[in-house]
N, C-alpha and C positions, 0 to 999 in steps of 0.2 A: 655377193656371197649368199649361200643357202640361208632359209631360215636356222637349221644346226649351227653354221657358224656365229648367229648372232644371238644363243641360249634360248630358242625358243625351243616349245617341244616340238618331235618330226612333225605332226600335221600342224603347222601355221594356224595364225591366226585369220581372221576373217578380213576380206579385204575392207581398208580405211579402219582397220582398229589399230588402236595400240601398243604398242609394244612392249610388254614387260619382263626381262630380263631376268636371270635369276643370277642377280648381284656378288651374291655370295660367291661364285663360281669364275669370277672374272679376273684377268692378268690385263699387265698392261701391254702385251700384245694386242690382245685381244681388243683392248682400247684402242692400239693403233689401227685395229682395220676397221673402223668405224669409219665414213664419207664424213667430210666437211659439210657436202651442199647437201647429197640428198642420197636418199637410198630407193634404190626402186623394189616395189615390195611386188612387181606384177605391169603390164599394158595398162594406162591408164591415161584421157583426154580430158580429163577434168581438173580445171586449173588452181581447184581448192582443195583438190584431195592430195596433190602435189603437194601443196602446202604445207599441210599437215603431215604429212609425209617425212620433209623435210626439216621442223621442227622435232619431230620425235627423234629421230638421227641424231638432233643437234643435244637433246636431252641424255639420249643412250649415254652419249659419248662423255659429259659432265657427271651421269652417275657413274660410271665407270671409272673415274680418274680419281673422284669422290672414296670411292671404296677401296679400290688400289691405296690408295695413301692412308685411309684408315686398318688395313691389314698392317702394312708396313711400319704403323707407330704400334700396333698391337705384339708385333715382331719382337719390336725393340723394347717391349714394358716385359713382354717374356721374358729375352736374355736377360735383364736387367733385375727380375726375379729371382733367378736362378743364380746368379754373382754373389759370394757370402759379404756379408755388410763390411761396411770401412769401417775401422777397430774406433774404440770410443776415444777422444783425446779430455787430458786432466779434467779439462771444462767438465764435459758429460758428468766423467766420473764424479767429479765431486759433486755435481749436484745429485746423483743418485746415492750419494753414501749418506749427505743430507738430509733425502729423504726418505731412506730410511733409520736413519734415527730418529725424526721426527716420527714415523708411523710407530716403533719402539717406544719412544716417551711417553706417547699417547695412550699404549696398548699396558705398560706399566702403572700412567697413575689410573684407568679405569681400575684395572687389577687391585690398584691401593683403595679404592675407593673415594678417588677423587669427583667421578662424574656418577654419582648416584645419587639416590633419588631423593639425597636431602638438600639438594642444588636447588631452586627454586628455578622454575622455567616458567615460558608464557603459556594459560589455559588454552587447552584443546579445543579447537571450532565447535560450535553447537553441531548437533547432528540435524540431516538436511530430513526437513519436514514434506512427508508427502500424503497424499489422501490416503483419503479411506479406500477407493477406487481404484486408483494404482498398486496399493498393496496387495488387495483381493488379487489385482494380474500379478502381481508379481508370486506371492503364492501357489497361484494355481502354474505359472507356469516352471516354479521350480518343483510342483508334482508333475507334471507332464512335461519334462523334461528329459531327452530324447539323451538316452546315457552316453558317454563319449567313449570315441573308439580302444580299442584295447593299446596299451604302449608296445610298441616295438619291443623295450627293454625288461631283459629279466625282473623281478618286482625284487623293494628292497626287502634284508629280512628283516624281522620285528625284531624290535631292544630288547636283549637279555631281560629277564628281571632282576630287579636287587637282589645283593645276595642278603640272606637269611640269618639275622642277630642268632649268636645259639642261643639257648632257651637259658631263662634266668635262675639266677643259684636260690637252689632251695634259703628259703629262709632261717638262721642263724639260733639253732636251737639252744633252749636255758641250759645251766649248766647237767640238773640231773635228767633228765631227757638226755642230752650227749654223752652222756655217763651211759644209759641204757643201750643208745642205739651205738656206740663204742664196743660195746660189751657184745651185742645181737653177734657186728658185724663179727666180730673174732670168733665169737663160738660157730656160727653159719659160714664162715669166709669157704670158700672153694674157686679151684679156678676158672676164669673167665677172664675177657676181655674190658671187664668194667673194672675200676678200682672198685667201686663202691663195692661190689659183689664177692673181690678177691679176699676183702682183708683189714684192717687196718693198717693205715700210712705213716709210716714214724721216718724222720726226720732227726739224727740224733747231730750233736753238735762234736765233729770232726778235726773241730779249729781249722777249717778252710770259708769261715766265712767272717766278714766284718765286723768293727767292732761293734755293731748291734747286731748279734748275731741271725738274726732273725731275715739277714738281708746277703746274701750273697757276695764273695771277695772280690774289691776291685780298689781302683785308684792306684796310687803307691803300693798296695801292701803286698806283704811278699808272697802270698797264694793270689795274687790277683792274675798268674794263668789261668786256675783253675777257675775264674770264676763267671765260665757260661754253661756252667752246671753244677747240679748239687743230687747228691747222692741220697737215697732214701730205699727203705725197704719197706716190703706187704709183710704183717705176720697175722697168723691166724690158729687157732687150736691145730690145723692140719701140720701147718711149719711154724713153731712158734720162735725160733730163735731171732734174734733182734742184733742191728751191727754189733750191740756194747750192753753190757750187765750193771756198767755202771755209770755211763752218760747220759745227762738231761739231755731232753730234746721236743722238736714240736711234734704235733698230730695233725697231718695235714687234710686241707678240704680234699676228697676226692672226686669232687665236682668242678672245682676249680683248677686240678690237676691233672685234670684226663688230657687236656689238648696240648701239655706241655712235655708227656712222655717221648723220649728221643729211642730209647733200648733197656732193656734190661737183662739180667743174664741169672742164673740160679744156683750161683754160689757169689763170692767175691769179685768182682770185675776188674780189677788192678785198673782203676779208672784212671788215679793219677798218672799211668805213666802212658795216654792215649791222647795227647795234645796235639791241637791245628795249628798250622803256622800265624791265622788269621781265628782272634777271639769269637769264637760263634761256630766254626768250619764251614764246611762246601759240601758239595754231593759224595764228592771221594774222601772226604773225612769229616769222623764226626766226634765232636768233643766227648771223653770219655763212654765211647763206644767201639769205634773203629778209626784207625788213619790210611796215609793213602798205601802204607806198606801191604795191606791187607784188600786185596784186589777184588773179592768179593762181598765185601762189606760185613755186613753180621753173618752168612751165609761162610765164612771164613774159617779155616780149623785155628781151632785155639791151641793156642804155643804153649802157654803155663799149663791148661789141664786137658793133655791129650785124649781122653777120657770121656769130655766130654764132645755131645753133640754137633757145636757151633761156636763161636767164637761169642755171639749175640745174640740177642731174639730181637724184633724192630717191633715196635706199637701193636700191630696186629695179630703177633703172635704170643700177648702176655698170657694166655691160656695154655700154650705151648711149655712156655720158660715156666709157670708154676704147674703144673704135671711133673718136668722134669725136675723139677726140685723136689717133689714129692716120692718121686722115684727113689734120689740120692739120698731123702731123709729116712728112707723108709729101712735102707739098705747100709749107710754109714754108721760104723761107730760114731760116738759124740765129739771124741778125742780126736778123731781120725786125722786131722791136719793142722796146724797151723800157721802156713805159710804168709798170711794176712795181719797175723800179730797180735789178736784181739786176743785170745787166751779159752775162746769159745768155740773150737770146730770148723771157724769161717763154714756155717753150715746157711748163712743168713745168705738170704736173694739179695742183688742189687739192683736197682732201678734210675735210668739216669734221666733227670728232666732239663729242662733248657731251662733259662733266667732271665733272656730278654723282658724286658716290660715287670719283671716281675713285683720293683714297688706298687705298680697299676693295680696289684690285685691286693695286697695289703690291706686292710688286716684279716679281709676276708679267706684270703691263704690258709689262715692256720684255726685251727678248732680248737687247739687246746695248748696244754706245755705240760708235760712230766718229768718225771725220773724213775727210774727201776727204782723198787726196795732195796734198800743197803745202798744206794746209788750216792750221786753229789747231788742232796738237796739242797743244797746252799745254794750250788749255782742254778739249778732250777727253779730256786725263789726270787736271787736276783734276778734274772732273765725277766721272769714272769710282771715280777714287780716294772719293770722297764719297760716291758711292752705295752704295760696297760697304760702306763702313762705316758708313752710315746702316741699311742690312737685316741686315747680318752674312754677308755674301757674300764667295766669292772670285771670281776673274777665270776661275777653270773653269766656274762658273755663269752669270755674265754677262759674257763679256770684252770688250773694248776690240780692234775692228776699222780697218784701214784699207783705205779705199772707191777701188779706183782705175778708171773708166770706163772706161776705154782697152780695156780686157782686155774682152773680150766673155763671157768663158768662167767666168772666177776673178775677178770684180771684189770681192771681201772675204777679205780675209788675217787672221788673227788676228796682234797684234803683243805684245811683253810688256809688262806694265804694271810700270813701274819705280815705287815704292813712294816717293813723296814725304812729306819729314817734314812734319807736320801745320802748320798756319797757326797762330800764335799770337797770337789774339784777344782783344780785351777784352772782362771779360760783357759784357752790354748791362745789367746789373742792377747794375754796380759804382757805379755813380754817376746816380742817377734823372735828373741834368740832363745830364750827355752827351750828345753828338751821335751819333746812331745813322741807320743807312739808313729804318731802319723811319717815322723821327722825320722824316727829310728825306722819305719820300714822302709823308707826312701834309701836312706844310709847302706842295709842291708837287703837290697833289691837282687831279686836275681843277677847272678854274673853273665848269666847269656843274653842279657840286656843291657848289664851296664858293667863296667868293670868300676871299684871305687875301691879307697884307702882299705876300707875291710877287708875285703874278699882275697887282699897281699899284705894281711896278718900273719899269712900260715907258712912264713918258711921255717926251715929246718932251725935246731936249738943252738946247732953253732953259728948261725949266720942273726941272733938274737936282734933286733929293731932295723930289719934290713928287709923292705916288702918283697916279696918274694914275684918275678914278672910270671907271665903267661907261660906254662909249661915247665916251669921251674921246680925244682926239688920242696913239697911240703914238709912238715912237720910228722906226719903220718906215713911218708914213703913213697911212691911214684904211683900213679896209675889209679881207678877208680874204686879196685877190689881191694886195696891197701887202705883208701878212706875210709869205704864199707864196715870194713872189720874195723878199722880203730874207732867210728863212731857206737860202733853195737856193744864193744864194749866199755866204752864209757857209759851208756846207756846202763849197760847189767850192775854199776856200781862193787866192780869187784876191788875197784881201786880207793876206794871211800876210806877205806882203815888205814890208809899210809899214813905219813909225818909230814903232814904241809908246813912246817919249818925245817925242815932237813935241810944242814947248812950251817944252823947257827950254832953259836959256842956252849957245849958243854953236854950235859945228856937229854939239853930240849932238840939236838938237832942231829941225833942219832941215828940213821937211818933204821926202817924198819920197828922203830918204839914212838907209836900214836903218843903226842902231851897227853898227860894225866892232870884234865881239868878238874878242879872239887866241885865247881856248880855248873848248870847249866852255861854254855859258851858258844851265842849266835853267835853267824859267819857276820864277818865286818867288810865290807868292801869301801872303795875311795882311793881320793888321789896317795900315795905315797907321805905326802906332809900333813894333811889333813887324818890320816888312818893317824901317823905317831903323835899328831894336837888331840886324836881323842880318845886314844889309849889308854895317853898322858895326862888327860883331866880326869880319868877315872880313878888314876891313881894320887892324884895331886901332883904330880910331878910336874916340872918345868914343859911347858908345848912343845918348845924348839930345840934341835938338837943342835950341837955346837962341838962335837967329835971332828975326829979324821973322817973324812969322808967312809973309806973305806970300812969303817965301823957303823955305816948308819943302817945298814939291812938288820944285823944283828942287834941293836938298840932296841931297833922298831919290833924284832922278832918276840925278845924278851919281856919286855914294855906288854906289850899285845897277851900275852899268854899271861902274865901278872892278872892285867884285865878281866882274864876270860875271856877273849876275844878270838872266833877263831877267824886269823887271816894268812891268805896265802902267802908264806915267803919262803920257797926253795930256791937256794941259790948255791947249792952243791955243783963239785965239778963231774961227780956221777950224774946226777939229777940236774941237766941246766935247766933253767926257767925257758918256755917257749908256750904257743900259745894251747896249742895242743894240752898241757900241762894244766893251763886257768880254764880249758872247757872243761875238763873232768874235774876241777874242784867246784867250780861254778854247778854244775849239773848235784854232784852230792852235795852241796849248801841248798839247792833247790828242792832236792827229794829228803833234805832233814837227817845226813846220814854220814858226815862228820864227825870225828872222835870226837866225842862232848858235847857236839852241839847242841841235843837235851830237845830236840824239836827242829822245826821246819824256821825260825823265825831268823829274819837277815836282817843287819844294820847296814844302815849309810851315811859314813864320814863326811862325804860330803854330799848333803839332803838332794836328791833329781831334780824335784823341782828347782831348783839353785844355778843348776847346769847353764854355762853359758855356751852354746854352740857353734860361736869364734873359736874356743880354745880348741875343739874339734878339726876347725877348719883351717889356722894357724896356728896349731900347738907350740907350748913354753917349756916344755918339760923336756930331760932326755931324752935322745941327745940333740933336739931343737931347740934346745933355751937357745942359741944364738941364731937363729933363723934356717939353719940347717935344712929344714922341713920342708921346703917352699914347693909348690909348685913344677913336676918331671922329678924332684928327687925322690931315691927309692930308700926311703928311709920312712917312718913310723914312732913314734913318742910314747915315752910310758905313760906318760897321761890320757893316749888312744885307748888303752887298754878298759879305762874305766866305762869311756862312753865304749866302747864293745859290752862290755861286761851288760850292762846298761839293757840294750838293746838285743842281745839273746836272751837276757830273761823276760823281756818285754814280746820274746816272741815263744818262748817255750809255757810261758805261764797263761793260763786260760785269763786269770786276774793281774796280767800286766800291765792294762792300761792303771792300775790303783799306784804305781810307782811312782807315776810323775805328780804327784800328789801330796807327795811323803814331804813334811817341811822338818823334820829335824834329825839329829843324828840317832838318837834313839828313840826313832819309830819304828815299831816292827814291821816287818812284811812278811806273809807267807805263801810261798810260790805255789799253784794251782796246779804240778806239772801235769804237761801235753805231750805224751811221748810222741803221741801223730805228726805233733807241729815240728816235735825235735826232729823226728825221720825226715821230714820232707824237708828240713831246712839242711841236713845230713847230706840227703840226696844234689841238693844245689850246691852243694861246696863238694863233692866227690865228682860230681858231672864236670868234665876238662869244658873251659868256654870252645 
């Protein structure tokens, strides 16, 4: 064969040299045409070059076979590559599930602080000693050290920097100092984007917040939707009007409040009726600002007041929202509306803040605590008094202002805080069945959350102790607009001069002729036996009654008005008793406006605190005395009625929690009313679940 046939290149090699193949390139053909003895590479008479000759042949031919078979296992690690793996059997698996829980437990307790650095370990090797003379090299040559090549790879970026504490809140000025600069801000206030610059910040107390009021509604209670916001207003000599003329309220830091603003708007914002499905909201809806009905957010035309510009203004345009308020202030009568219910124009801006974290900033939050002149200083003194000693403050810290409008110049005076002896309360832990507030706002919790025995109190007057289901005929009439109005007008107390014993014998139960009390006659509530035991010791007369049955309303009617006692008992067949009937004597006992009642002051037959809250939950009474009650039945106890009673005044009275307090039958109470609180509780019983 040619030197080609045997991988050499076309001009040969020199004759008697070696052959060197190029391996790579060979088949085992090719191997097959390799000589056994000898290859002749050319004429040649020399008997050693022959030789050589045919050991190289012999060699060809072993490297070749050599390499062939090394291809051919190369072949098969290929395919064998390319094969996807055999699936793992139990074995495998468990030991990889093994071990990664081990890698897990390990990555845990570091996290816990298991392997740190108060572990004691073995000392670190001394560091290795070298001259003086190696060091010189080795310095000089990390200066003349030749820089290394550029990376192939893009460079990484550099670490963010931390982000930036906001700047710390001014320091917590004396009392007359914040008197001065209270006073600056009103008279200078104009609008901008700063509160500080706007205005002063008031915070008036709404009854949507907890019962320290100073902290936002949640837990149980029955404003705890509303409670991932709270409502405040900017006023300022340019808009001085304020939500209320006559509610205490705080003064809030505007340093501390800048980064909690959500929206504002420059009149009334109808904030309660702007709830997320989810406490806090989302992007498409925001607590008392906008919901998701409203497609462009605060940029949205407003439904209640066409009129105006935007439905909201968001954070960055509060400069925006008070212009336009200064507009409408400039241009409205004072009277001009009252849609909002305050009795002042609803001419006030609203301003809505978020509440998360919001104990975090306590007590720093608030600057001060007031009341308008003429206002409720009572409860701006208890408040004040509670706060201080809720933080460990005094009144040079945070004192107790009074707000007077009139004064363009000096509308906030500091006044003294006269040091009230504390409230003498029962734990809430003394007795696990007690009646507590906490317990009543459980009870009467929204219906759109929980349906409970309350909230199917209110059927019609002839279906009398029979709970009324879901979509069933109220006491009021069908539908939401028939609640509305019978709440508003219970509210307006035009029903206050009726005959709340209309029914009983003789000319005390006359329809249409209020009893004619000689003295004063608080309202008396309690159970039915306990109202005629204490009627009946006022009068000396025997406790227990021992009639015909049927004669016991009337006993108890008469008994009661001897007393002076005013208590509900219509049991006419014009007038049936139904519940609708005890909210509107309940409301005028609370607003002091009962025939005779001579004042606001209410008794309790049987003392709140006393209240066992089994009787509640297993009522004794009609028509349950014999178990009747139980559990799926749609039935209700006159003894319901009491803990009802109980627990709407516990929520209409700003000073309801002082109820469960009361240990005897004639202690007085007088109700704080909250018309706010009553609406919005109006509104959850008119609302179909």
């Amino acid at each position: 064969p040619s030197s080609r046939d045997m991988g050499r290149p076309r001009h040969g090699p020199k004759r008697g040299a070696r052959v060197q193949p190029a391996l790579g390139a060979w088949d085992e053909e090719d191997v097959g045409r390799v000589p056994r003895v000898a290859v002749t590479a050319g004429a040649t008479s020399d008997p050693e070059e022959g030789a050589a000759i045919s050991l190289t042949a012999k060699s060809l031919r072993r490297d070749g076979v050599r390499s062939a078979r090394r291809r051919k296992v190369d072949r098969q690690r290929l395919l064998a590559d390319e094969a996807p793996p055999p699936p793992m059997g139990r074995r495998e698996l468990l030991l990889l599930a093994l071990f990664l829980l081990a890698v897990t437990a390990r990555y845990g307790a570091q996290k816990a602080g298991f392997f740190d650095s108060n572990i004691p370990s073995s000392p670190p090797p001394p560091p290795r000693q070298i001259s003086t003379d190696m060091a010189i090299l080795l310095q000089s040559d990390a200066t003349h050290a030749t820089p290394p090549p550029p990376s192939p790879y893009l460079p990484m970026p550099a670490p963010l920097p931390p982000a930036q504490a906001p700047p710390p809140a001014p320091p917590r000025l004396e009392a007359s100092a914040l008197v001065a600069a209270l006073n600056r801000r009103f008279t200078h206030g104009r609008p901008s984007e700063r509160l500080a610059e706007a205005g002063v910040l008031v915070w008036q107390m709404d009854g949507l917040s907890s019962e320290r009021e100073w902290k936002p509604c949640g837990g149980l209670q029955w404003c705890a939707r509303f409670g991932d916001r709270i409502s405040a207003s900017l006023i300022s000599r340019r808009t001085p009007p304020p939500f209320s003329l006559d509610r205490a309220g705080f003064i809030l830091s505007p340093h501390e409040a800048q980064g909690r603003l959500r929206c504002s708007v420059p009149h009334d914002g109808d904030s309660m009726h702007k709830n997320c499905a989810r406490l806090g909201g989302n992007a498409a809806c925001r607590p008392g600002c906008f919901t998701e009905r409203h497609a462009d957010g605060c940029s949205s035309p407003d439904p209640i007041h066409p009129d105006a510009m935007q439905l909201c203004y968001d954070p960055v345009d509060l400069r925006t929202m008070l212009e336009e308020q200064e507009r409408t202030y400039a241009t409205d009568p004072y009277d001009y509306k009252d849609e909002c219910g305050q009795g002042n124009g609803c001419r006030y801006n609203e301003l809505i803040f978020r509440t998360d974290r919001w104990e975090d900033s306590l007590p720093h939050l608030v600057d001060a605590i007031f009341y308008p002149k003429g206002g409720n200083e009572l409860r701006a003194r208890d408040v004040h008094r509670r706060f201080l000693d809720a933080f460990g403050l005094d009144e040079a810290q945070v004192p107790l202002l009074q707000m007077d409008l009139t004064s363009s110049s000096t509308p906030f005076t500091a006044v003294p805080a006269r040091r009230l002896p504390p409230r003498t309360l029962v734990p809430r832990d003394a007795d696990p069945f007690s009646l507590t507030g906490v317990k009543c706002d459980a009870m009467v919790l929204n219906p759109r959350r929980s349906r409970s025995k309350f909230w199917e109190m209110w059927g019609s007057a002839s279906e009398a102790w029979t709970r009324v289901p879901p979509g069933g005929a109220a006491c009021w009439g069908r539908g939401a607009e028939a609640a509305r109005a019978f709440f508003r007008k219970a509210l307006s107390g035009d029903q206050c001069d009726a005959n709340w014993f209309e029914g009983a014998s003789g000319a005390l139960g006359r329809r249409g002729t209020p009893p004619g009390f000689t003295v004063a006659a608080p309202a008396l509530l309690g159970f039915d036996d306990t109202i005629f035991k204490e009627c009946s010791a006022r009068l000396g007369k025997q406790e227990w009654y021992n009639g015909p049955g049927s004669g016991f309303n009337d006993e108890l009617a008469h008994r009661c008005f001897e007393a002076s006692a005013n208590v509900l008992r219509v049991f006419s067949h014009e007038r049936p008793w139904s519940m609708c009937q005890n909210l509107q004597w309940l409301v005028c006992a609370g607003k002091g406006r009962l025939p005779g009642q001579g004042g606001r002051a209410m008794h309790f037959a049987t003392p709140p605190s006393k209240l066992d809250t089994r009787t509640w939950i297993t009522p004794n009474s009609y028509p349950c005395e014999h178990g009747g009650c139980g559990v799926g039945e749609l039935k209700y106890a006159v003894g319901d009625v009491y803990f009802a009673e109980l627990c709407l005044l516990n929520r209409f009275c700003r000073n309801g929690g002082q109820l469960f307090a009361i240990d005897g039958p004639r202690e007085a109470f007088e109700c704080d009313f909250d018309e706010e609180a009553y609406l919005a509780f109006a509104e959850d019983l008119a609302t179909p679940v």
